[in-house]
N, C-alpha and C positions, 0 to 999 in steps of 0.2 A: 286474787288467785285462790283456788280450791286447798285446801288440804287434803282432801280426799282423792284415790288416785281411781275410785268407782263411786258413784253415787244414786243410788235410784230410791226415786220418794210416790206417792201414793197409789203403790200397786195393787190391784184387785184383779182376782180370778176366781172363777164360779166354772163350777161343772152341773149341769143337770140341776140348777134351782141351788145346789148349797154351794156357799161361798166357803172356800178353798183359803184366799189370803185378801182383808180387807182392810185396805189403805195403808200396806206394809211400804217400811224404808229402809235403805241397804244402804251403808256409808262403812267403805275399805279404805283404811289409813296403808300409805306404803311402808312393807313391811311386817304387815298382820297378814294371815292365812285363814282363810276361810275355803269351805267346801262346797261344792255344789253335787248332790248324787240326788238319782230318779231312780225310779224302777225297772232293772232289765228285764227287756222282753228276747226270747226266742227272736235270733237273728241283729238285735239290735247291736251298736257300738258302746258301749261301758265307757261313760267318761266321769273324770274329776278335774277340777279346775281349782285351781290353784292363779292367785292376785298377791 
């Protein structure tokens, strides 16, 4: 069984030819706080997330 209570392993994201995030990994122990923020746009919903 996991320790982890999120896990994501070899992420990549490219916009327009430049790579953004390559071969990133995310491992949330329960109990630890981590953030998730983007950039608001005009009319968008504003989130944070919370694990």
């Amino acid at each position: 069984m996991s320790e982890y209570i999120l896990e994501m392993k070899d992420i990549s994201k490219g916009f327009a030819g430049v790579k953004a995030l390559d071969h990133v990994q995310l491992q949330v122990k329960p109990g630890e706080v981590h953030a998730s923020l983007r950039k608001y746009q005009m009319g968008d919903d504003s989130h944070l997330y919370r694990w």
